[in-house]
C-alpha positions in Angstrom: -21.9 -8.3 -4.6 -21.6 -6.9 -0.9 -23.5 -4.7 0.6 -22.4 -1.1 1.0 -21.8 -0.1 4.3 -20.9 3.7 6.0 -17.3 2.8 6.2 -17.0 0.8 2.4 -18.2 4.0 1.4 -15.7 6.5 2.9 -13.2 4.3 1.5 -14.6 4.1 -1.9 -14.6 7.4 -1.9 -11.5 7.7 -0.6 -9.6 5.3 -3.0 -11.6 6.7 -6.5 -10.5 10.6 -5.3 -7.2 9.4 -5.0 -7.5 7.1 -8.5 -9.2 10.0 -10.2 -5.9 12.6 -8.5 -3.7 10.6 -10.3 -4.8 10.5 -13.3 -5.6 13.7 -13.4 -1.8 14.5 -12.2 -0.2 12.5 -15.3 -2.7 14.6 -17.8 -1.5 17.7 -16.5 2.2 16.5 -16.7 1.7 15.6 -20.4 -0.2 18.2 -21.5 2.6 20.6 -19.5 5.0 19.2 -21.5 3.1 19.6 -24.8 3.0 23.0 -24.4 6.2 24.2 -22.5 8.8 21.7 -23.6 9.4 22.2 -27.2 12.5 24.4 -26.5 15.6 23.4 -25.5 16.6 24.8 -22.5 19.5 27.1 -22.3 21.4 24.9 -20.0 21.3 21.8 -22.1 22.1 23.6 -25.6 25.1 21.5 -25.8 24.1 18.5 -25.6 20.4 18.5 -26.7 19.2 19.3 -29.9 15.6 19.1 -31.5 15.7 15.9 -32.6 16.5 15.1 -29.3 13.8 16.9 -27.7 11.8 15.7 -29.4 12.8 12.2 -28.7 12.3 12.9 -25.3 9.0 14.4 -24.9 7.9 11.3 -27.2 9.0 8.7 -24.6 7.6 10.5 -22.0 4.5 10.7 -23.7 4.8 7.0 -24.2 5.3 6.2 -20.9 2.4 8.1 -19.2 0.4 7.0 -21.9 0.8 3.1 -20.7 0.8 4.5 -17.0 -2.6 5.5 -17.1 -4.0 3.0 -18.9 -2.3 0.8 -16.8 -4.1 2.8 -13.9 -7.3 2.4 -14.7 -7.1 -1.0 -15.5 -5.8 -2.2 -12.6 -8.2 -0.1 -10.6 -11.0 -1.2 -12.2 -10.1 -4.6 -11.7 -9.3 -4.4 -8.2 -12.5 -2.3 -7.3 -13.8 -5.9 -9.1 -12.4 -8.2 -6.6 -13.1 -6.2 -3.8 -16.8 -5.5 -4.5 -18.2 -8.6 -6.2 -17.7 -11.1 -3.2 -14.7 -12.9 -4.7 -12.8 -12.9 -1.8 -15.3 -13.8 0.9 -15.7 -16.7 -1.0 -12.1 -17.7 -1.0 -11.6 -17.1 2.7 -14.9 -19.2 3.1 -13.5 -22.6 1.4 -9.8 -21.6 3.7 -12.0 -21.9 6.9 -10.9 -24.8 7.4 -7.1 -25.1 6.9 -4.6 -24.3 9.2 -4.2 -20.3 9.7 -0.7 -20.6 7.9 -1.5 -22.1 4.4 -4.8 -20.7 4.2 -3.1 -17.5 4.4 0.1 -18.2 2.0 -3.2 -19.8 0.0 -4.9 -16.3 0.4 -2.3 -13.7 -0.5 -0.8 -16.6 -3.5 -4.3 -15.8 -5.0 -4.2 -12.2 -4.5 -0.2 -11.9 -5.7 -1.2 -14.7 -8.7 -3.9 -11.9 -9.8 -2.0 -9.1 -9.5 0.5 -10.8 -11.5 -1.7 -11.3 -14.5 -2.4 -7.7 -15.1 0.9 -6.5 -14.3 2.6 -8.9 -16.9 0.8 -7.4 -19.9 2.0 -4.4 -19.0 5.5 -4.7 -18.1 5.8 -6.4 -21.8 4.4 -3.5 -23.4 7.1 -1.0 -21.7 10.1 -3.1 -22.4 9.4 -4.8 -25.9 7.5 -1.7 -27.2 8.4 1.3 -25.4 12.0 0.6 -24.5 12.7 -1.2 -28.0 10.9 1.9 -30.0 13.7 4.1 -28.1 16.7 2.1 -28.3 16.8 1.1 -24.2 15.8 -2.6 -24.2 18.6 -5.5 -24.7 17.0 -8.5 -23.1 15.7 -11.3 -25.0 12.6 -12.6 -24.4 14.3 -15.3 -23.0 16.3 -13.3 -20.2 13.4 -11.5 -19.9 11.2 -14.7 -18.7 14.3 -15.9 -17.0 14.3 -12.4 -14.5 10.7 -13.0 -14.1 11.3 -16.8 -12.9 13.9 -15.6 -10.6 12.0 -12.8 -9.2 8.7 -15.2 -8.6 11.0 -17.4 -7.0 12.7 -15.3 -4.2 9.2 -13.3 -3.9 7.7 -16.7 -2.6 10.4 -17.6 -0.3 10.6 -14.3 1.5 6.8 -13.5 1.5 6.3 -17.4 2.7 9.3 -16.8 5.4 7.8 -13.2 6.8 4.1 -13.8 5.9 4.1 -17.0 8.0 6.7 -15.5 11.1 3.8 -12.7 11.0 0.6 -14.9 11.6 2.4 -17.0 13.9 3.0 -13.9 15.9 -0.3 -12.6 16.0 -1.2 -16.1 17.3 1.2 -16.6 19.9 2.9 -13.3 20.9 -0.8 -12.2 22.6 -1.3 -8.2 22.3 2.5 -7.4 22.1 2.6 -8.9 18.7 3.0 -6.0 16.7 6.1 -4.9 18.5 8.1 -8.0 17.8 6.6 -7.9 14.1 8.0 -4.6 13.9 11.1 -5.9 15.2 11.3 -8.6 12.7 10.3 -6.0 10.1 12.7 -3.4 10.7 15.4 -6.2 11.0 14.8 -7.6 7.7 14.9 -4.0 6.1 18.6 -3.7 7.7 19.3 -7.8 6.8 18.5 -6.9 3.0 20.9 -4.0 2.6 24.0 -6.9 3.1 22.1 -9.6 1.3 20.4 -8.0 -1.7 23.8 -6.8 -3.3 26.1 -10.0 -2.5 23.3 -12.3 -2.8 20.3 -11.6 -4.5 21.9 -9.5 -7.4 23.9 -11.6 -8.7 21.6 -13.8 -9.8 20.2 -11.5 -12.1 23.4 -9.6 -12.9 27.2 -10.8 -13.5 29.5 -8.5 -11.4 33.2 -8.2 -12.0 36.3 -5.7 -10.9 36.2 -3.0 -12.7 38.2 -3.0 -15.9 39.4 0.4 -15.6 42.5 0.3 -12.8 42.9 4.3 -12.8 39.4 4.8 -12.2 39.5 2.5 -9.5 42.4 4.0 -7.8 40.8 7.3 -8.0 37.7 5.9 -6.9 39.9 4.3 -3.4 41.3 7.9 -3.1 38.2 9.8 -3.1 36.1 7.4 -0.7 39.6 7.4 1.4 40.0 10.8 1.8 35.9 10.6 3.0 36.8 7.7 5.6 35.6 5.3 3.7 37.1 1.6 3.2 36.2 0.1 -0.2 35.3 -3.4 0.1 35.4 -3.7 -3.9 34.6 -2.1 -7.1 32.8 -3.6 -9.2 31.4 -3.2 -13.2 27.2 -4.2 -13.6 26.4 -6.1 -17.2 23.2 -3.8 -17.3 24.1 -3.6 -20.9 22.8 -6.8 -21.4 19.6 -5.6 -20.4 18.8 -2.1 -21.0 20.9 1.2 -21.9 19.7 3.1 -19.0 22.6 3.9 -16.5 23.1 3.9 -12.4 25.9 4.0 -10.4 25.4 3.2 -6.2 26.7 2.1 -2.9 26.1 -0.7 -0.8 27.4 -1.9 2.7 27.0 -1.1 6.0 29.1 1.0 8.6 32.1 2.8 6.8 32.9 -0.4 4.4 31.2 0.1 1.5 31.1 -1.8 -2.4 31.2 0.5 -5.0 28.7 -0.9 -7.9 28.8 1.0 -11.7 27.0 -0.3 -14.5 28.6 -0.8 -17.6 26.5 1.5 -19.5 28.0 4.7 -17.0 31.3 3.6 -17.6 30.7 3.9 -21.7 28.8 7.1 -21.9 31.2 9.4 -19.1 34.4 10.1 -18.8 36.6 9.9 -15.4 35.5 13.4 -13.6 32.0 12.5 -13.9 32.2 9.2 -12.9 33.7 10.9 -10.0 31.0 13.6 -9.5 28.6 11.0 -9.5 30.2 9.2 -6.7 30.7 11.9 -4.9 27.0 12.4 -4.9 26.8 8.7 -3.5 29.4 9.9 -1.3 27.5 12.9 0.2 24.3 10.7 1.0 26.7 8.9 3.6 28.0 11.5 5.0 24.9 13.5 5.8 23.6 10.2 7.5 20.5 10.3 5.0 20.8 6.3 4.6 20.5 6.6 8.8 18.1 9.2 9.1 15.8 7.4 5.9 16.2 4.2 8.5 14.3 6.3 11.3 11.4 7.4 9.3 10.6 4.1 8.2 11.2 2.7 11.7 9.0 5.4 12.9 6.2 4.8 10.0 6.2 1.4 10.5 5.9 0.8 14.4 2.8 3.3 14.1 1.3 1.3 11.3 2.0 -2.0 12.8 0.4 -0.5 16.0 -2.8 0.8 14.3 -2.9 -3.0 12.7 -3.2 -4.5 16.5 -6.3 -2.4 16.9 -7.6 -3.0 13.8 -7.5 -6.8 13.3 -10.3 -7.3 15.9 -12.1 -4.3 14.0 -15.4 -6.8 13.3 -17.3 -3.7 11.3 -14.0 -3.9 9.0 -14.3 -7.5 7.8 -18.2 -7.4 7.5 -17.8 -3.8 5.5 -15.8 -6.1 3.2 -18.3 -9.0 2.8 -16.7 -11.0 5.2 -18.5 -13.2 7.4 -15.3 -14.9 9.0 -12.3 -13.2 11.0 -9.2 -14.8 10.0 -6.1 -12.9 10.7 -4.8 -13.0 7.5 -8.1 -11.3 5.9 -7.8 -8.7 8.5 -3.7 -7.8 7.3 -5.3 -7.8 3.6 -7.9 -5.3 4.8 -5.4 -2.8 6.5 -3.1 -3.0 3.5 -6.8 -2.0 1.8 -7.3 0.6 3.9 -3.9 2.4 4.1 -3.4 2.5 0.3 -5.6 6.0 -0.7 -3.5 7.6 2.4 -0.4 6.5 0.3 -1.7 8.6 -2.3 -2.0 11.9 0.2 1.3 11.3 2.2 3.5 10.6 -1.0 4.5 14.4 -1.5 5.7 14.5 2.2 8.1 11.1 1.3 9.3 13.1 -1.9 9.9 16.2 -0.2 12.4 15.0 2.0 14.0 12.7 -0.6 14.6 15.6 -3.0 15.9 17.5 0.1 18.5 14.7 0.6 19.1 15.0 -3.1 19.9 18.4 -2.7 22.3 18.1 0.0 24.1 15.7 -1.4 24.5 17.5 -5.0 25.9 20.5 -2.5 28.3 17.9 -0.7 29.3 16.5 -4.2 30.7 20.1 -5.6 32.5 20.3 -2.1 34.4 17.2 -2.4 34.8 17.7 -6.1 36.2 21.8 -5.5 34.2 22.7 -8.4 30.6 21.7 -10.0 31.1 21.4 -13.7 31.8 17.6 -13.8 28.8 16.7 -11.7 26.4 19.3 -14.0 27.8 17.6 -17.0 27.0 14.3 -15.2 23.6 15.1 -14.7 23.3 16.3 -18.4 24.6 13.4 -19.9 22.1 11.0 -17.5 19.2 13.0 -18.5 20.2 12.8 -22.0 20.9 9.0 -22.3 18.0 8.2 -20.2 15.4 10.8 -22.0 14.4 12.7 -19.0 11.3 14.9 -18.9 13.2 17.8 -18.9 10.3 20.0 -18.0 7.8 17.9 -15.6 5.1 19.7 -14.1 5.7 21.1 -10.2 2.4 18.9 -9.0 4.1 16.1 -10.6 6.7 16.5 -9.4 5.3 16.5 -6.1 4.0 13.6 -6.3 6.2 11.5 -8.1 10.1 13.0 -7.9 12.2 11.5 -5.8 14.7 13.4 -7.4 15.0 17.4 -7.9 14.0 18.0 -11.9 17.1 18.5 -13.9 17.2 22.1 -14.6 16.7 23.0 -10.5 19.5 20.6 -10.0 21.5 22.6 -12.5 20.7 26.1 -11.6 21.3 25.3 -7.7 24.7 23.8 -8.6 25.6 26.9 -10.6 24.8 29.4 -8.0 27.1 26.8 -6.1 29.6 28.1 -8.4 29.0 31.2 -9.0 30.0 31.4 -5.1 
C-alpha cells in the first residue's frame, strides 16, 4: 500500500464523488422511469403499445442494471491497482529497459487489465441482454473474431502513437507537446478517411446499395445540397445486431453514404430520406468543423498542462512512485484528468444535442415538411427500445442526443409554422 499524501487525497476524493454521482445519476434514471414511464406517450400511440412499453422500460432497466454493476466493479478494482503498490512495482522491474518498451510493456499491462474486466461484461450485454430482447445476431464465433480484430489494430495504433509520443518527449526538448498535439490532431483528421475504407471493412462487408431508386434519390438530395456522392453503400449489421444507423463519411464536399441493412428493412423511402437529411444538415452547419475546433482546442490545453506536469515530482511520489519515467507520468495525467471528465461531460453533451437540434431543423427544411423525419425518429426509438422518458440529469450527463419526445415536439412546432 502507499502512503496517503495531500494531493492522493483530493483526488480520491475527487474520483469517489464523481463514482458515487454516477451511480447515483443511473438510480434516479431508473427509478424516473419506474414511476413516470408506464404510459405511452401521446405522440408515439401509433406505434407503441403496452407490451411495447413495457418491453422498453425492461431493457432499459437491464442495461443500467449491468452499468452499475459494471461501475463499481471496475472502480473498485482500479482504486485496487492504484492504491496497493501494483504499479510502482511494475515500473520498478521496467527501470531498466529502454523508455520505449518499458512503456508499450507498461500501458500492455494496464490495457491487458482493463481488458479482463471489461470482457465479462461486454458478454453479459450481448449474449444476455441483447439475446433476451431480440438485438444480438453474432455467434460466439464472430463475436471472438471482432474482438481479435479489434485487439489487433488497438496494438498497432497505440504501439505507432504511444511510441511517436515518448520519443517526442525525449527529443523534441520543451516544445514537445506542440508537435504531439500536432501528431494528435492529425491522426484525428487521418482516421476520418481511413476508418470507413479501411478499418470497417474488416469487420463489416459493404456493398452498393440494392435499392437503385433510393440511390438516385439519395444523389439528388445530397446534389441539390452541393454534395458529390463518392458511393452508396448497404452495412451487413444484420449479421450482428438489429439495432440500426445510417451516416456519412469523407472529407470536403465528397462524401460516402453508409446505411445499414437493418434501416433499409424497417423504413420506407421518405424516411430514409429524412434521416439523411439530418446527416445532411450536420454538414452544412459546419458542426463536423466546428466539433474539429473544440477538440483541437481541448487537446492543445491538455497536452500543454501535461508538459508541466510530467516533471511534477510530488505527482509520481503521491502515487507510490519512487522513479520518474515518462511513461508513468502520461499514466498519471490520464489519472488525474478522469474525475474532471465526469464534471465537464454535461458541457460536451450540451452542445452535441444543440447540433442535434439544428440539424433536425435543417432536415424539415430540406425535406419541406417534418412528418417523415418524426416518423423516422419513431420508428428508431421503437426498433432500438429507447428510454422514452430518461430523467433531465441524465440526460445531462449522458445524451448526446435530444430525448425523443423533445425531438418530436420541436419538429411539430416546426410544422405547426
Amino acid at each position: 500500500m502507499i502512503s496517503f499524501s495531500t494531493l492522493l487525497i483530493v483526488y480520491l476524493t475527487l474520483f469517489i464523488f464523481s463514482s458515487i454521482a454516477d451511480l447515483v445519476i443511473d438510480l434516479i434514471n431508473d427509478r424516473h422511469v419506474k414511476r413516470y414511464g408506464n404510459d405511452v406517450p401521446i405522440a408515439l400511440n401509433d406505434l407503441i403499445d403496452g407490451e411495447k412499453l413495457s418491453q422498453i422500460n425492461a431493457y432499459n432497466g437491464d442495461l443500467t442494471k449491468l452499468t452499475m454493476v459494471k461501475t463499481i466493479i471496475s472502480k473498485t478494482l482500479f482504486l485496487f491497482i492504484i492504491l496497493s503498490g501494483l504499479l510502482p512495482w511494475l515500473a520498478e522491474i521496467l527501470k531498466g529497459l529502454h523508455f520505449i518498451p518499458a512503456g508499450l510493456i507498461f500501458f500492455a499491462m494496464l490495457g491487458l487489465m482493463g481488458a479482463v474486466v471489461d470482457l465479462p461484461f461486454e458478454y453479459h450485454h450481448i449474449f444476455r441482454i441483447e439475446e433476451r430482447y431480440g438485438f444480438n445476431k453474432r455467434t460466439l464465433k464472430i463475436w471472438i473474431s471482432d474482438l481479435l480484430k479489434s485487439l489487433t489494430i488497438a496494438v498497432i495504433i497505440g504501439t505507432i502513437l504511444l511510441s511517436a509520443l515518448l520519443l517526442m518527449i525525449r527529443y523534441a526538448g520543451n516544445t514537445w507537446w506542440i508537435w504531439a498535439w500536432a501528431v494528435f490532431f492529425s491522426f484525428q483528421l487521418l482516421m476520418t478517411v481511413l476508418y470507413p475504407t479501411v478499418i470497417a471493412p474488416i469487420f463489416n462487408k459493404f456493398t452498393a446499395i440494392e435499392n437503385h431508386d433510393l440511390a438516385k434519390k439519395i444523389e439528388e438530395l445530397s446534389e441539390r445540397e452541393g454534395l458529390a456522392v463518392k458511393g452508396i453503400f448497404q452495412m451487413d449489421e444484420g449479421r450482428r445486431s438489429r439495432h440500426t444507423n445510417a451516416y456519412f463519411t469523407g472529407l470536403g464536399k465528397v462524401k460516402r453514404i453508409v446505411l445499414y441493412d437493418t434501416l433499409l428493412e424497417a423504413h420506407n423511402e421518405d424516411e430514409i430520406l429524412a434521416i439523411l437529411a439530418h446527416e445532411i444538415g450536420h454538414l452544412k452547419k459546419n458542426h463536423i468543423k466546428k466539433q474539429l475546433v473544440i477538440i483541437g482546442t481541448a487537446s492543445i490545453v491538455i497536452f500543454y498542462f501535461a508538459s508541466k506536469m510530467i516533471t511534477w515530482e510530488t505527482m509520481y511520489s503521491a502515487f507510490g512512485f519512487s522513479v520518474m519515467p515518462v511513461y508513468v507520468g502520461l499514466f498519471l495525467i490520464t489519472v488525474l484528468w478522469e474525475p474532471f471528465e465526469f464534471f465537464l461531460s454535461p458541457v460536451a453533451m450540451a452542445i452535441s444535442r444543440r447540433f442535434e437540434h439544428d440539424a433536425d431543423r435543417y432536415a424539415s427544411r430540406l425535406m419541406t415538411s417534418t412528418k417523415p423525419f418524426i416518423e423516422a425518429l419513431k420508428k428508431l426509438a421503437r426498433d432500438n427500445l429507447s428510454n422514452l422518458r430518461p430523467h433531465p440529469i441524465y440526460v445531462k450527463f449522458n445524451y448526446s442526443h435530444p430525448p425523443l419526445l423533445e425531438r418530436i415536439s420541436k419538429l411539430e412546432d416546426l410544422g405547426d409554422r
